[in-house]
Wavefront OBJ file of the C-alpha trace (Angstrom):
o trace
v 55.354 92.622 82.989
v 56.333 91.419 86.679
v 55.663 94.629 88.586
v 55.204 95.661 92.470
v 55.090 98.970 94.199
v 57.499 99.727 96.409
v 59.055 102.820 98.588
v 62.640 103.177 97.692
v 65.078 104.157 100.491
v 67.418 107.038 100.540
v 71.108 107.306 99.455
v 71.787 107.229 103.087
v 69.690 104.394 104.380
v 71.934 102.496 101.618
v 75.186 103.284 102.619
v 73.993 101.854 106.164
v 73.182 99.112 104.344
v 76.474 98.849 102.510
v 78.251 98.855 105.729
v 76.207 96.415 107.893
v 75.661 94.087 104.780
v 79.569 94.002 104.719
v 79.446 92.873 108.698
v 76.504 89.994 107.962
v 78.287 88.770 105.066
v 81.762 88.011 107.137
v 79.551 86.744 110.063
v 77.081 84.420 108.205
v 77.350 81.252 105.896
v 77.443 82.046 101.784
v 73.618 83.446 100.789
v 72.247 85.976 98.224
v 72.598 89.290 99.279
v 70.742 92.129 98.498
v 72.145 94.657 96.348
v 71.350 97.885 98.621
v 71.010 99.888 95.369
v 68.589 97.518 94.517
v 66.741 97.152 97.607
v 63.256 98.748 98.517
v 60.148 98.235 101.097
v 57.774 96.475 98.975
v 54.215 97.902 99.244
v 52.360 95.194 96.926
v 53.806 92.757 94.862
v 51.301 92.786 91.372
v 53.391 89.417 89.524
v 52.680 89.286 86.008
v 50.908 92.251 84.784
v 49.160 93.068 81.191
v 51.290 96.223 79.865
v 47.847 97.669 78.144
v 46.929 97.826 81.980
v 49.174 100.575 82.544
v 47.459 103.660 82.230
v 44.784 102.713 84.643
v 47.339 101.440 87.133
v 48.979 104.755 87.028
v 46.185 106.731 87.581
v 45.100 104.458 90.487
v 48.370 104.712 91.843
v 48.938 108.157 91.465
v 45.576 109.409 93.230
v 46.322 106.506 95.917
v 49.701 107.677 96.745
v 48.327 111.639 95.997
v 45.390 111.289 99.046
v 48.431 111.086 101.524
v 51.025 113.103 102.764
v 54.656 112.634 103.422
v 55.752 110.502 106.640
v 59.152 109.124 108.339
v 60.324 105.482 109.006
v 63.141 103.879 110.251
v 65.289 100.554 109.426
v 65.338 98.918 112.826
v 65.875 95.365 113.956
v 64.768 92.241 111.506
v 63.413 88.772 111.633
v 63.160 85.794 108.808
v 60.656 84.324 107.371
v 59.128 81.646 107.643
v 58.768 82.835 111.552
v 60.113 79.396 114.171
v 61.203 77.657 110.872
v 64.484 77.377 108.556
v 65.100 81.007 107.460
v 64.001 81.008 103.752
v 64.108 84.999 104.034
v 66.184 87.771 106.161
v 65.300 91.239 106.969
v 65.745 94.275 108.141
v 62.666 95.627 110.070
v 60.299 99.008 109.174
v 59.254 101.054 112.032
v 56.502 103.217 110.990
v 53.546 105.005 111.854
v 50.087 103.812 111.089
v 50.211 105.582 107.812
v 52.256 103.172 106.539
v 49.471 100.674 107.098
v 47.129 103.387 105.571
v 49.132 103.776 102.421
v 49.635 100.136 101.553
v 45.732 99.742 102.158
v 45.568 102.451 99.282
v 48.045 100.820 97.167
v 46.206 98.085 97.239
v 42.837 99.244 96.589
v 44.444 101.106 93.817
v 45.510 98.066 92.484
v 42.219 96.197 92.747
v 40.560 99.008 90.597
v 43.067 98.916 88.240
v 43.602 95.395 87.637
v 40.460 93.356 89.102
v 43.342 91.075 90.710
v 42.634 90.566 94.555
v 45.941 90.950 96.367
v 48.028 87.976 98.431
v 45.992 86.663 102.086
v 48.438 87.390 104.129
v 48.695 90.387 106.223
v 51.214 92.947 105.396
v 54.544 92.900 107.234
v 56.495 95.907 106.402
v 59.953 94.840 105.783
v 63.364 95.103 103.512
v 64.781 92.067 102.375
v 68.213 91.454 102.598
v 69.086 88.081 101.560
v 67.258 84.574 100.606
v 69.678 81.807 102.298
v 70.268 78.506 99.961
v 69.938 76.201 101.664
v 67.563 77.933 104.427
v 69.423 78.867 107.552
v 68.558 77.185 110.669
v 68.475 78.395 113.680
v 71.509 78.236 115.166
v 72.453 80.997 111.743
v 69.144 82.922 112.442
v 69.863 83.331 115.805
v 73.494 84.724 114.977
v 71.400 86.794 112.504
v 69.002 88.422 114.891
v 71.822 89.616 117.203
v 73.294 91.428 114.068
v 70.602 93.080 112.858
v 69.428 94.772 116.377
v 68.943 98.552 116.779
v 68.788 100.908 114.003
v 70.004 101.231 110.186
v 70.577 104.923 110.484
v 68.117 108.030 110.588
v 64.665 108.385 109.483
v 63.859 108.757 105.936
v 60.991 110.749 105.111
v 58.680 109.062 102.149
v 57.756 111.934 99.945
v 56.341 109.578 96.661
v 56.485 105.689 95.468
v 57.204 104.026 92.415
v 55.844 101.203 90.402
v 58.731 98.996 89.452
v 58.990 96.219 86.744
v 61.069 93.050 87.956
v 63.099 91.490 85.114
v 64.213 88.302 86.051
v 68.244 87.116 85.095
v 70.833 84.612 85.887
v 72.601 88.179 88.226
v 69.610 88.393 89.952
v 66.297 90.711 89.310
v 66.802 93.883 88.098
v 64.300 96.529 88.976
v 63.566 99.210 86.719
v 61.270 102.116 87.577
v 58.052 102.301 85.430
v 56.650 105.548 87.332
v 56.652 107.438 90.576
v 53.529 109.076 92.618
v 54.558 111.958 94.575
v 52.760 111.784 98.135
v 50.803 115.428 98.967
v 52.581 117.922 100.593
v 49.454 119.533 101.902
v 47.735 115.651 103.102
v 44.542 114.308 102.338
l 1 2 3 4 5 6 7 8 9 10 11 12 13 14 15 16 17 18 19 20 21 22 23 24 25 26 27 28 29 30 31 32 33 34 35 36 37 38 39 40 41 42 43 44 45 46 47 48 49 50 51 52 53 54 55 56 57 58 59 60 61 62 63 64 65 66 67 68 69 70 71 72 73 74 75 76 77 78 79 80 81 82 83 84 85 86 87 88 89 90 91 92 93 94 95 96 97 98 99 100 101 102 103 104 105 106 107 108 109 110 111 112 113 114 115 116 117 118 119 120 121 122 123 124 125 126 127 128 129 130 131 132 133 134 135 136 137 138 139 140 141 142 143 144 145 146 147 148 149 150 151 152 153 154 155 156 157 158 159 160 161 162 163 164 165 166 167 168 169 170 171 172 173 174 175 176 177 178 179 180 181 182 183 184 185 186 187 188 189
């Protein structure tokens, strides 16, 4: 199973996504767009997971997610990645408090216990992606980008829990379909 954990966003944050996606699309050259149904703040991408690991991962998960209480963020701003190079990814920016940090250090200790599988180098950029240019943009296009994605996406969302989601790949695009959701604490850790 391909599987990450992710926060989803609310109905809300999507239909400020809907509405700004529809503005990018007009503005930019032809790319993959994001479904905003579909699209999420990835926590920790897992890749290719045994299924028998399951249970464990659960219970990792859930007492991860369980030792923290519920926080807001915000869709603001956005960037590409590779940083100063062709745009091979586009996104919307996270701001957060430093629990979001905190969390996604859980999540992937969580996931280290469960799996034995030591997570990806890089440091963790807190982000939703909203489209993978082919070919990559260059600047000129990310520049036009970056003045279209300024200021916020709409209000704060509160996370109250996240969700493990399996990634099935097709010719439409991936599908994600939720495998289980941990409910943050309401009282805190």
């Amino acid at each position: 199973m391909r599987l990450f954990v992710a926060l989803e966003l609310s109905d809300e944050a999507r239909a400020v996504m809907r509405r700004r996606l529809g503005k990018l699309r007009s503005a930019l050259p032809r790319s993959r767009w994001v479904d905003p149904d579909q699209a999420h703040l990835t926590l920790l991408f897992l890749g290719n997971t045994e299924p028998q690991l399951l249970p464990r991962l659960d219970a990792e998960l859930a007492a991860a997610f369980a030792s923290h209480a519920p926080f807001a963020i915000r869709l603001h701003g956005g960037g590409t990645f590779p940083h100063g190079r062709p745009a091979h990814v586009a996104w919307v920016g996270v701001k957060a408090p430093p629990e979001l940090a905190a969390l996604q250090r859980s999540v992937v200790l969580a996931c280290q216990a469960a799996t034995g599988v030591d997570p990806e180098g890089r440091p963790y950029h807190a982000h939703v992606t909203l489209t993978r240019p082919n070919p990559p943009w260059r600047r000129q296009v990310v520049e036009r980008f970056l003045q279209e994605v300024q200021g916020s996406w709409g209000e704060e969302l509160v996370v109250r829990q996240g969700v493990l989601l399996e990634s099935r790949l097709s010719p439409r695009g991936a599908q994600y379909l939720p495998q289980a959701r941990f409910p943050l604490s309401e009282v805190g850790a």
